[in-house]
N, C-alpha and C positions, 0 to 999 in steps of 0.2 A: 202241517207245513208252516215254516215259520216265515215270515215277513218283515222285512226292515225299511225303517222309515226315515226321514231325516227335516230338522229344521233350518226351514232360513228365513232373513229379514234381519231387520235394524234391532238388534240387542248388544249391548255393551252390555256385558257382563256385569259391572258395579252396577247398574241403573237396574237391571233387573232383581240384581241383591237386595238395592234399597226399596224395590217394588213401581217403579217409577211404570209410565204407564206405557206398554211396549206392544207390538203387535206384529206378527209373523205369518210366514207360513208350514203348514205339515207337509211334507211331500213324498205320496206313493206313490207306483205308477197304478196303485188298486186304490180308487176313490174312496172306498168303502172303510180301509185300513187309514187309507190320511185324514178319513174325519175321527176314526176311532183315537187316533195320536192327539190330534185336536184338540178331543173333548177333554182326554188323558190332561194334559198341559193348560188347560185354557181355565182361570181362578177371573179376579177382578180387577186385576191390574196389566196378566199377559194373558193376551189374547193369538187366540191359533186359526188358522183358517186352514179348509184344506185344498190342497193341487194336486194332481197327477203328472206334471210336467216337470219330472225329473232333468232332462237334456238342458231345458231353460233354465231352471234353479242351478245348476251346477255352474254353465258357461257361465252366467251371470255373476255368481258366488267369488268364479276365479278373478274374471277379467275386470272386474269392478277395481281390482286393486291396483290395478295399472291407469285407469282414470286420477284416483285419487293419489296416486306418487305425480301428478302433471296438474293435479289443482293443486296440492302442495306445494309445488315448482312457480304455479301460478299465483300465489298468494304470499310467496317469498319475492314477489319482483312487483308487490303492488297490486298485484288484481283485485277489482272491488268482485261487488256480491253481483256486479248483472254480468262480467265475465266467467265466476263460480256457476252461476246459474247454467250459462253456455255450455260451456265446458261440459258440463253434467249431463246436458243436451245429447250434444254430441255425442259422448261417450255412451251412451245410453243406446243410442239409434245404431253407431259400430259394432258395438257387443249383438244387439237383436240380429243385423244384420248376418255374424258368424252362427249365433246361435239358429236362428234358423233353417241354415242352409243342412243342421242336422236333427229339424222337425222340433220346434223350440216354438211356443205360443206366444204369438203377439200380447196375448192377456198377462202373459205372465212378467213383463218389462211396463208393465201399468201395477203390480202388486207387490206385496210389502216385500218379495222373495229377492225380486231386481231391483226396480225403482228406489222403492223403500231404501235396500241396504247401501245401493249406490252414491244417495244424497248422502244417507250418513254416516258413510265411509271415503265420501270424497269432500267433508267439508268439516268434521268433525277432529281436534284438539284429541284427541284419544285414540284415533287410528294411527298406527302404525306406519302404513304408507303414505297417509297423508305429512306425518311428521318426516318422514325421509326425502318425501319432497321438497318440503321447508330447507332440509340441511343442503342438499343436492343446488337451490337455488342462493344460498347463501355462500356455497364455495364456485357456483357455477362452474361446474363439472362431477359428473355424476361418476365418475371411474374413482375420483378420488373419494368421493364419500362412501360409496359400496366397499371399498378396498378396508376400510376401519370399519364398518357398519357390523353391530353384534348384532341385531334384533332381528329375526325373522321378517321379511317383507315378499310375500307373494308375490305382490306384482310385477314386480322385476323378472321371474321367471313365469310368470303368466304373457307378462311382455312378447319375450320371444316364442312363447307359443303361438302366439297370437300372431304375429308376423309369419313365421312358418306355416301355418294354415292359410292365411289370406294369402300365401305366394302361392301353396299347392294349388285350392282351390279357385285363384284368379278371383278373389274377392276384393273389391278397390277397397281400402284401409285406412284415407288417409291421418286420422289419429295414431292409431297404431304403428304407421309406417317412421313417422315422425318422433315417438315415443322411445322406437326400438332405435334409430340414430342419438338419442339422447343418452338412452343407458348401456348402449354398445358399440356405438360408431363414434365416439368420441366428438359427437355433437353438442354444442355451447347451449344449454338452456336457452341464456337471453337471446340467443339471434334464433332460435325456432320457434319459440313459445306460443310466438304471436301467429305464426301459421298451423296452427292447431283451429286458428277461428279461419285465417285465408283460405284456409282448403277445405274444408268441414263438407259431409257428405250428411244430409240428415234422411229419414225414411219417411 
């Protein structure tokens, strides 16, 4: 019987090339098989831990990218690093919130799978949606920069997933409800930005 496994956490690709020192997690829903992955993976520089909290690593994996296209946004209009911090907060506590509601471990939004990839995809010069957000806050208006945009960006369509479930499931959302008026309701960056902190729902 064959078993498939998967990684996540804060790896950039280049950083792990050069060996830089990077730390993850294994994720099966058979504990036994995600330390086996683990051990498989884990030298002196990447390190693996294992989980069985497949639901949490995934929502986490997606909806992280839709945080960091809004600190991108936020860091294009000035945001220092204790608004980045927030932001991060926030977005952290929304996500839990959805992942949750489909048996998603509070542990796992404290390890390197959420937490970890969060930070370093919503504040990192090398993500992708963090740099969409930059462009999005510099033409302030997100229609128009998506409409040119060649590069793959998650978030954006993790976005409105994200809003479609918090509507089914009557989940309050107010990050994401806010997020989804920016990259589809034809909402101005700079006049919402700042009620991403006004409205903030933390757990």
């Amino acid at each position: 019987m064959k078993s498939f496994g998967a990684i996540y956490g804060p790896s950039v690709a280049i950083e792990v090339v050069m060996r830089k020192p990077t730390c993850v997690m294994s994720c099966n829903e058979n504990l036994q098989i995600a330390q086996e992955i683990a051990q498989i993976f884990t030298n002196e520089y990447f390190i693996v831990k294992p989980t069985t909290d497949l639901v949490g690593c995934e929502i986490a994996a997606s909806l992280k990218n839709t945080v960091a296209i809004a600190s991108g946004i936020l860091a294009g209009f000035g945001g220092a690093d204790n608004a980045k911090a927030s932001l991060i907060t926030i977005g952290n506590s929304e996500i839990y919130k959805i992942a949750q509601r489909f048996g998603a471990k509070i542990e796992t939004f404290m390890n390197f799978a959420a937490l970890g990839d969060l930070i370093l995809t919503a504040s990192s010069n090398k993500s992708r949606n963090y740099g969409l957000g930059l462009q999005i806050a510099e033409r302030d208006d997100a229609k128009i920069v998506l409409k040119s945009h060649k590069n793959t960006v998650e978030g954006v369509y993790a976005c409105k997933l994200a809003y479609k479930i918090c509507k089914k499931l009557e989940i309050s959302s107010p990050f994401f409800e806010i997020m989804h008026k920016i990259l589809y309701n034809k909402g101005r960056p700079s006049a919402l930005i700042n009620d991403l902190f006004k409205n903030a729902e933390v757990v």
